[in-house]
N, C-alpha and C positions, 0 to 999 in steps of 0.2 A: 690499848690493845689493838693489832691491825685486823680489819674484818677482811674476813673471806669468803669470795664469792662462789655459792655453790651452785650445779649443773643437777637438774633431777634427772636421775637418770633413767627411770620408768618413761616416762614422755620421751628422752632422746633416743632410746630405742626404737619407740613407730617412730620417730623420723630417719633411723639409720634404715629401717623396715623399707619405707616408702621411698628412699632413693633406690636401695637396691632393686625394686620393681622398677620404678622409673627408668635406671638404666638396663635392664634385661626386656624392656617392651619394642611390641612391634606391630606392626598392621597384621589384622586377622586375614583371612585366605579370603573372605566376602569383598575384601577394597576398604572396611573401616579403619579408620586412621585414630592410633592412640591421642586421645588429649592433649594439648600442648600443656607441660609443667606449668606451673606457679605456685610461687612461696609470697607469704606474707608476713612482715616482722613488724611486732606492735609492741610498747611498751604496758607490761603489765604490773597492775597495782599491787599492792601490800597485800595479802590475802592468803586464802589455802593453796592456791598453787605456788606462791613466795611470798613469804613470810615477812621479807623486806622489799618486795617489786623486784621487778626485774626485766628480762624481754620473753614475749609471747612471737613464738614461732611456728605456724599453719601452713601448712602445704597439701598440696591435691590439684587435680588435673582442671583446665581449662572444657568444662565438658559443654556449656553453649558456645565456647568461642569470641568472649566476650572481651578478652584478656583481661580481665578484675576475679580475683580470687573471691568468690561467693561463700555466704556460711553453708549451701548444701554441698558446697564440692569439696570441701574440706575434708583430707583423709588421714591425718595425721598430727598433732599438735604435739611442740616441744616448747618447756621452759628453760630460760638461762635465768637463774636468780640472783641478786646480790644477799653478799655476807649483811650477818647484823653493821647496825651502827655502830660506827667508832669515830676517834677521831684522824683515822686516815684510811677509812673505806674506799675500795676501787671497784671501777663500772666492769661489770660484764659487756663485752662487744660482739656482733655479729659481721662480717665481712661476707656479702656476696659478690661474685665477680662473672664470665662467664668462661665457660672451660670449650674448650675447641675438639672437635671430633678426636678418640685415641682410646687408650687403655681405660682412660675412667670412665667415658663414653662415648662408644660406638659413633652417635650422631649428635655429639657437644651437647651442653647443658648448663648446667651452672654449679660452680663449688662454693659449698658453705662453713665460713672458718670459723671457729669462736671458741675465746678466752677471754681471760680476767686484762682489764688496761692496769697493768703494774708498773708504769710507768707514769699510769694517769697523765698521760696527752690527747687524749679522747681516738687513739688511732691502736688500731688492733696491728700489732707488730708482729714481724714472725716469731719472733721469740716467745712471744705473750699467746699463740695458738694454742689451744690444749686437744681439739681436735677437730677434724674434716670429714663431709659429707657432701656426695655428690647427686644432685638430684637431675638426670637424664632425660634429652628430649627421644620421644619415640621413634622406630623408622617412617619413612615415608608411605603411606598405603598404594593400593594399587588405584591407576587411572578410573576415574568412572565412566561409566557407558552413556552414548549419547542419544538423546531425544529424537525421537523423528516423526516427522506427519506423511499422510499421504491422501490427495485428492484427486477423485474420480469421479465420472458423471454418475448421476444417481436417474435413473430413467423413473417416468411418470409409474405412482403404483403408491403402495401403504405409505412409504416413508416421504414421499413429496407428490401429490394430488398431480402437477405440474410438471414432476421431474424438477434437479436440481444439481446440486454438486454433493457428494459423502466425503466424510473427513474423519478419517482414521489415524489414530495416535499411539506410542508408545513408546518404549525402551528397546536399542539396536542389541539385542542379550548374546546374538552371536558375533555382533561389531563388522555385519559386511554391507553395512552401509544399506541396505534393503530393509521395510518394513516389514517384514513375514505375518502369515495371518496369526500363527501362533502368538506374534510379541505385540499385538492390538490390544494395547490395554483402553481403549475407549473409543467411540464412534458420535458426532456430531453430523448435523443435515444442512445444508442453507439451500434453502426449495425457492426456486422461480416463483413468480406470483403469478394471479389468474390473467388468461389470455384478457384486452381490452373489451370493449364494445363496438361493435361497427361504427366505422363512423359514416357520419351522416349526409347528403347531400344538398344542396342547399338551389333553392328555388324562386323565381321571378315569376310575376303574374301582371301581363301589361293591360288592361281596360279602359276604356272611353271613359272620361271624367266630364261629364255635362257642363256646361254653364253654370258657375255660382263662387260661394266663396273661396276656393281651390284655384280656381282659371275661372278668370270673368269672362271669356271667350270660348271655355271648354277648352278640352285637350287632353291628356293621357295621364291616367295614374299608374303607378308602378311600385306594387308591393313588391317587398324579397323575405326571404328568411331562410330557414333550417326544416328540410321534411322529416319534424321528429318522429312521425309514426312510419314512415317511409311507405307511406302509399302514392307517392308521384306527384300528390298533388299540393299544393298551397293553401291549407285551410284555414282558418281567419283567428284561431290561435298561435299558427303558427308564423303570423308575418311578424317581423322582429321591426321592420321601419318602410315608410312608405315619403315617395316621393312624387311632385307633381310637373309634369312639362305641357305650357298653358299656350292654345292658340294665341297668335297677333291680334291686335287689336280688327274689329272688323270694318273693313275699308274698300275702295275701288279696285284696292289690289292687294284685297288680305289674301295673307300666305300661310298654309299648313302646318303644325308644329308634328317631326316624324322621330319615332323612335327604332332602330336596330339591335337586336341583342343576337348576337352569336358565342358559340365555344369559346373560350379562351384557353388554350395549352398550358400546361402547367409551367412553372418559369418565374419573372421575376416580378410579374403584378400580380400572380397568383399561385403558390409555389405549389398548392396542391392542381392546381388548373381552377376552373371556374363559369364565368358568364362575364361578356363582354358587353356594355351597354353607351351605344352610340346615339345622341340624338340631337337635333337642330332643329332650322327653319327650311322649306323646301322651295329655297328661292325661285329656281328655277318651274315650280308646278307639276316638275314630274311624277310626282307618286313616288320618287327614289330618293334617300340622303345619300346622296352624295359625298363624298370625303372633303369637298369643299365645302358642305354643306354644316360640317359636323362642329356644333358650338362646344360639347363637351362630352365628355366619356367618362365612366363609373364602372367599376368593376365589383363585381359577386363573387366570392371566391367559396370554395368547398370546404370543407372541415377534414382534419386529417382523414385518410385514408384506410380502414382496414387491410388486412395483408395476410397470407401465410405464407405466399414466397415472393419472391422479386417479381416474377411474368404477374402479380394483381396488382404491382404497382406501375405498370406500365412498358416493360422492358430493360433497358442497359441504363435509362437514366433515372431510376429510381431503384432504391435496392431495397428491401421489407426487415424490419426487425421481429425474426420471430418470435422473442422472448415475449417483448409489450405488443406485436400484433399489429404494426401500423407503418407506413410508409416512412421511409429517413430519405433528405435527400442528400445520400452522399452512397459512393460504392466505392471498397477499399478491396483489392486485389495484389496478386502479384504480377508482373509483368508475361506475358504470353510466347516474348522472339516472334511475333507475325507483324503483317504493316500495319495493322490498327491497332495493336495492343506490345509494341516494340521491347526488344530487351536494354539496358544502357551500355555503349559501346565501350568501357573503360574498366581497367584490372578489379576484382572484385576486392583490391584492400584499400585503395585510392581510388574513388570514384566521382565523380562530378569534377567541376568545375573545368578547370585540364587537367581533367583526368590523375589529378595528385592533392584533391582533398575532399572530405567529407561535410563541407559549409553546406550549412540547411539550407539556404540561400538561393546556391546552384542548384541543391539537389529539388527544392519546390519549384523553380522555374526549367527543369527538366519533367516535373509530373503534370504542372500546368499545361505543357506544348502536349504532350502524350494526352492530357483529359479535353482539352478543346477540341483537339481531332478527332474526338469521338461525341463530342457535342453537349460537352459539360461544362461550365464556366469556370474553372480553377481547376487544380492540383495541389497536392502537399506528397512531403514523404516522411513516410512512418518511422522511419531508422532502423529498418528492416531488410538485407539483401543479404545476398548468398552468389556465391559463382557460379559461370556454368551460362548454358542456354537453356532458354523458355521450351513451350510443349511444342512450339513450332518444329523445334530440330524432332521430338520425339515423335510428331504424325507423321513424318516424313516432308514436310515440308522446309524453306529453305529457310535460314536462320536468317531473323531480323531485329538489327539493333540501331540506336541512334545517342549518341551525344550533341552537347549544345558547344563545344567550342568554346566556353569558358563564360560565354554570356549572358547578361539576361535583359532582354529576354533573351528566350533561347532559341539560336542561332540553330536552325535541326539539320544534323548529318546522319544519313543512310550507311549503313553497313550493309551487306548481304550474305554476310560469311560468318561461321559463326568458330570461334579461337573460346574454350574453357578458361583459359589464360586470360583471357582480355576481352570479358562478357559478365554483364553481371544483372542477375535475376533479380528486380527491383519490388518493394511490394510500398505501394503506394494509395493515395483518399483522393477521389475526383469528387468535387462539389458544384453545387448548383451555383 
């Protein structure tokens, strides 16, 4: 007897159910985007759903987007069954393939064919189809909205002790690219820290050192250190190290051992400045060291600097970090068009070298010449310029610009005239 393979047809119904949804779906008016389809076809055992096995067929939407058909997404289940046993039983087949956007579905999907293999070649023929279902991809939803931040100074008060920067975030809901107060769905702080401590000066105390184990001829002691209570003076916890400069031996023509201590400028043996300490033998007798006199020199230098604006750190060559409170030595600016502070003579989209390229190279050894002239040992340039003349043309005075001629070092050429076209506002680091 030939068996035959039967279709239950209660289950292919929710699955004729669940394509027709699938194909009439679409994104909601909010931008949610339907499910992407998936079917999953399983061979199922002998049982109450078929009675001799057959294929298990699940279908329902990709709803994490995982693309694996899950048992909660599951909305639908159909079985294909086989006929009893016999001795020439044939397999039920399922054929998925995928269907291209049209009549069966709007935005392509997938067609699901299945019939008995009566031909038993293991391949579902057209003839062998009994029937078709189309399970539809959804349309496309709408774009979603885009994220935006927004940062502004947050001035000293509740929210930062110090002042700092506010950081405002949200969803652009009207999409014109602006953060509105309305679409601030949350607010963050990052607060400056507390201003430093002064800093502190540092101090030399020179005194006669008698005869003994120090200087077996006497001669001069010389503590230094840090005036950590800042009362002016050198008090004897505060010397950090002491040194000795010991009379000659004493002779028919012993000689005086002298010590000099002066200012030292702030600069390159002392960058916050200091205490200069000059001392020798006073070959000569006169009560004076001499600069031929001078065996050796030691230097005292200060501890950084306190600040709230650039004039406590000494003027043009020193510029104060307000945030931390303390002397930096470097000041970065933009360029002025005056003779101390010159604009660069070349078109503002090709600048340096000649004047037809932006190599870092040229453009450091154009800030160099510009920072030496004003009595700072280096330049750099930030990668920061704009066209145009400096505030020179704007006081009324006469525009001033300079190029280097393509060299380095740089070769300085005067302009007097000031071309928008061919002047370019440079903003630049002069360092110590």
């Amino acid at each position: 007897m030939k068996t035959v393979k039967t279709l239950c047809h209660f289950s292919f119904s929710g699955l004729l159910a669940l394509a027709l949804v699938a194909c009439g779906s679409d994104s909601g008016s909010g931008g949610e985007t339907t499910p992407f389809p998936l079917m999953s076809v399983t061979d199922e055992p002998a049982g109450t759903n078929c009675a001799d096995g057959g294929i298990r067929v699940d279908t329902g939407g990709d709803t994490n987007g995982d693309g694996v058909l899950d048992p909660d997404e599951v909305v639908s289940t159909a079985y294909v069954c086989d006929g009893e046993g016999g001795s020439s039983g044939s397999t039920a087949l399922v054929a998925v393939t995928d269907e291209p956007a049209g009549a069966n579905c709007a935005d392509g999907g997938q067609v699901l064919d299945y019939g008995i293999d009566d031909s038993g070649d293991g391949v579902l023929d057209a003839s062998e189809v009994d029937g078709t279902v189309y399970v539809c991809d959804g349309g496309e939803g709408q774009t979603g909205l885009q994220s935006l931040v927004s940062v502004t100074a947050e001035p000293a008060g509740a929210n930062c002790a110090d002042g700092g920067q506010r950081i405002d975030y949200g969803i652009d809901d009207n999409g014109d690219g602006t953060l509105d107060a309305a679409e601030v769905d949350g607010t963050s702080y990052a607060c400056n820290g507390a201003a430093g401590q002064a800093g502190l000066q540092s101090l030399v105390s020179v005194t006669a050192e008698p005869a003994g184990a120090n200087c077996a001829n006497g001669g001069q002691r010389i503590d230094y250190g840090i005036d950590d209570n800042g009362d002016g003076t050198l008090d004897a916890a505060e010397v950090d190290g002491t040194s000795y400069t010991c009379n000659g031996t004493d002779g028919t023509n012993g000689l005086q051992s002298l010590v000099v201590v002066t200012p030292e400028p702030a600069g390159a043996n002392c960058s916050k400045g200091g205490q200069r300490i000059d001392y020798g033998i006073d070959d000569d007798s006169s009560g004076t060291l001499d600069p031929a006199e001078i065996d050796g020199t030691s230097y005292v230098c200060n501890a950084i600097s306190a600040c709230s604006t650039d004039a406590d750190c000494g003027g043009a060559l020193l510029s104060c970090d307000t945030v931390a409170g303390f002397c930096r030595d470097e000041l970065t600016m933009w360029s002025l068009g005056t003779a101390a502070w010159p604009d660069e003579a070349c078109n503002p989209t090709n600048s340096f070298g000649h004047c037809d390229t932006n190599d870092q190279a040229h453009a450091d050894a154009w800030a160099t010449a510009v920072c030496v002239n004003n009595g700072w040992g280096s330049g750099i340039w930030t990668g920061n310029k704009t066209g145009g003349c400096g505030n020179g043309v704007a006081s009324g005075q006469p525009s001033v610009s300079m190029w280097c001629q393509g060299t380095i070092p740089c070769t300085e050429t005067i302009e007097n005239t000031c071309s928008t076209s061919d002047q370019t506002i440079i903003e630049f680091t002069c360092l110590q």
